[in-house]
Residue frames relative to the residue before (quaternion, step in Angstrom):
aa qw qx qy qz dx dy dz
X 1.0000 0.0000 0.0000 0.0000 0.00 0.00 0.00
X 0.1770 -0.7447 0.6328 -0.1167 3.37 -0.82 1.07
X 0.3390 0.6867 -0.5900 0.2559 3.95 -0.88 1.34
X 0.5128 -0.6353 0.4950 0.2972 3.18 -1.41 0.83
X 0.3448 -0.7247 0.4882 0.3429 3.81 -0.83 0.28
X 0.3199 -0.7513 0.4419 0.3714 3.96 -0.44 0.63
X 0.6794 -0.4693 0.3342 0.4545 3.16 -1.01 0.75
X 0.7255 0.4726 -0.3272 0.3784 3.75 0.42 -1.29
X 0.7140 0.5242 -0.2705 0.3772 3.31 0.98 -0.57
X 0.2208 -0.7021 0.5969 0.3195 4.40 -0.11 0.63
X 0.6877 -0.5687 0.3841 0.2368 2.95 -1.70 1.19
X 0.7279 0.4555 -0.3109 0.4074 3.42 0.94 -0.84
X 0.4934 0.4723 -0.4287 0.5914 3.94 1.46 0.16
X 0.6186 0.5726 -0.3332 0.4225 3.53 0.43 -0.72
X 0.5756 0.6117 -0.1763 0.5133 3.84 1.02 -1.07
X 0.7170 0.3109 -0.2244 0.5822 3.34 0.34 -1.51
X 0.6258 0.4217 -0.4583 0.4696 4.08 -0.03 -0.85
X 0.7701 0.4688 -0.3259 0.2843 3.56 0.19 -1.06
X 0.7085 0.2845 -0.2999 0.5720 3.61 0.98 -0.39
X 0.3903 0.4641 -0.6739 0.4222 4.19 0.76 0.09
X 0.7099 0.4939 -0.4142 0.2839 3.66 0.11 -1.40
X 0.5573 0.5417 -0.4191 0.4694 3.68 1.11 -0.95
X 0.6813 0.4798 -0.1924 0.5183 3.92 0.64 -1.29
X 0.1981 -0.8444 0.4866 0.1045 3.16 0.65 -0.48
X 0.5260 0.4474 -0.4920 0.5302 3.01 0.76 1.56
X 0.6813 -0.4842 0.3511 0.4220 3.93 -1.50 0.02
X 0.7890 -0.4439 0.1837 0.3830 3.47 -0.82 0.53
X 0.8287 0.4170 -0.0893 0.3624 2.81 1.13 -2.08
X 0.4799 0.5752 -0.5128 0.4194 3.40 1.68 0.58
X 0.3379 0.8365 -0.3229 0.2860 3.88 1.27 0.18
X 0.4351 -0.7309 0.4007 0.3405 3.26 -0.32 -0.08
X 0.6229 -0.5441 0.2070 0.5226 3.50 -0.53 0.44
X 0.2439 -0.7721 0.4682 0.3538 4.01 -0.18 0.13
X 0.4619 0.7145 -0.3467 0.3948 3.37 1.63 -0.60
X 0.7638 0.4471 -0.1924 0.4240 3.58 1.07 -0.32
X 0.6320 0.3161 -0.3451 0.6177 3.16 1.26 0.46
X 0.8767 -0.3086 -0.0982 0.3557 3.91 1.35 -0.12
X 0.6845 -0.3965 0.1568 0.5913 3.61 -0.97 0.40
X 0.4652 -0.7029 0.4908 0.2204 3.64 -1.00 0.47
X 0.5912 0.6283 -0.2821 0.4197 3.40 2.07 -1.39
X 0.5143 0.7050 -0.2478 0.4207 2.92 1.77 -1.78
X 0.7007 0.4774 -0.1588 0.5059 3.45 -0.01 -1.81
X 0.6620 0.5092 -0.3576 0.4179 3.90 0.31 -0.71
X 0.7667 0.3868 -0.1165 0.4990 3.41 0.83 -1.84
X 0.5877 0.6140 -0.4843 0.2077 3.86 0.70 0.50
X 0.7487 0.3969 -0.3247 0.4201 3.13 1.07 0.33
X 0.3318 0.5983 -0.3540 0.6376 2.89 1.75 1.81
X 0.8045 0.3611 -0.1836 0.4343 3.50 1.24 -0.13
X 0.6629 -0.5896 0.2013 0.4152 3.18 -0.92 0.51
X 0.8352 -0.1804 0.3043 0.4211 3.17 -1.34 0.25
X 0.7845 0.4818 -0.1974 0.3369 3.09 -0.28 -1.93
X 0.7376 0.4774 -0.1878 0.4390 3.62 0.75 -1.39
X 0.7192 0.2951 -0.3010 0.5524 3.52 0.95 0.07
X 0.6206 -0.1334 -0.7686 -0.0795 1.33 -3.10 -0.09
X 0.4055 -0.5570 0.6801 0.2505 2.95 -2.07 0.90
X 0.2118 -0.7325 0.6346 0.1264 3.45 -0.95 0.64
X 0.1425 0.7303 -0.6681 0.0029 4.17 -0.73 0.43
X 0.4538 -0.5797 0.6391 0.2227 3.31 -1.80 -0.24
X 0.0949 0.7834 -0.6044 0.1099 4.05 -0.28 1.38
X 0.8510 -0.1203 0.1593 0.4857 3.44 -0.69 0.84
X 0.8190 -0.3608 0.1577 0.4174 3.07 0.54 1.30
X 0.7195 0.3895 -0.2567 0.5145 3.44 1.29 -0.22
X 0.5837 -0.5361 0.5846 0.1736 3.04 -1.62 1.24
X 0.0866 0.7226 -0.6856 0.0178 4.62 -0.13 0.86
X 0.0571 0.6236 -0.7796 -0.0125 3.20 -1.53 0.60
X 0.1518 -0.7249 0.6671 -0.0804 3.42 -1.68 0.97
X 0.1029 0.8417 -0.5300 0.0024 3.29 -0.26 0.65
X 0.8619 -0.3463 0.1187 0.3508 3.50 -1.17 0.16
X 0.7037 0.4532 -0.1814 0.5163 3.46 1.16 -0.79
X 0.4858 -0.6904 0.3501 0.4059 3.43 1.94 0.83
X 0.5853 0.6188 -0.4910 0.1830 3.72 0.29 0.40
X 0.3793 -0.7979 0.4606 0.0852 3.23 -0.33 0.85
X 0.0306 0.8588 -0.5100 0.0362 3.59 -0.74 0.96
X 0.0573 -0.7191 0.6922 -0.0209 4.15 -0.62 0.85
X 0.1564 0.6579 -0.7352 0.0461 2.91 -1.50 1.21
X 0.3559 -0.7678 0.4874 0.2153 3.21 -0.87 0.87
């Protein structure tokens, strides 16, 4: 899955919605994302430079990268 995050939306809400929909269930049946990473961190990458991204993590089984130009990617 591949999407842009909307500005209005922080990156770390965007994440969780984006893999419930994969899981098909509501967000808050997710695990905690706070435990696999900083949320400020995750929020502020599409505020930094190039260089410093894509963050890459492991959520529920999925493989998220985000990188500067706010795009968001889940493969499973």
């Amino acid at each position: 899955m591949k999407r842009t995050v909307d500005q209005s939306t922080a990156v770390h809400v965007a994440v969780r919605e984006a893999v419930a929909t994969l899981e098909d269930c509501h967000p808050t049946q997710l695990g905690s994302l706070s435990l696999v990473v900083d949320g400020e961190r995750l929020d502020a990458v599409p505020d930094t430079s190039p260089e410093e991204s894509p963050m890459l993590f492991r959520y529920c089984g999925y493989t998220v990268t985000v990188d500067d130009s706010g795009t968001l990617r889940i493969e499973n």
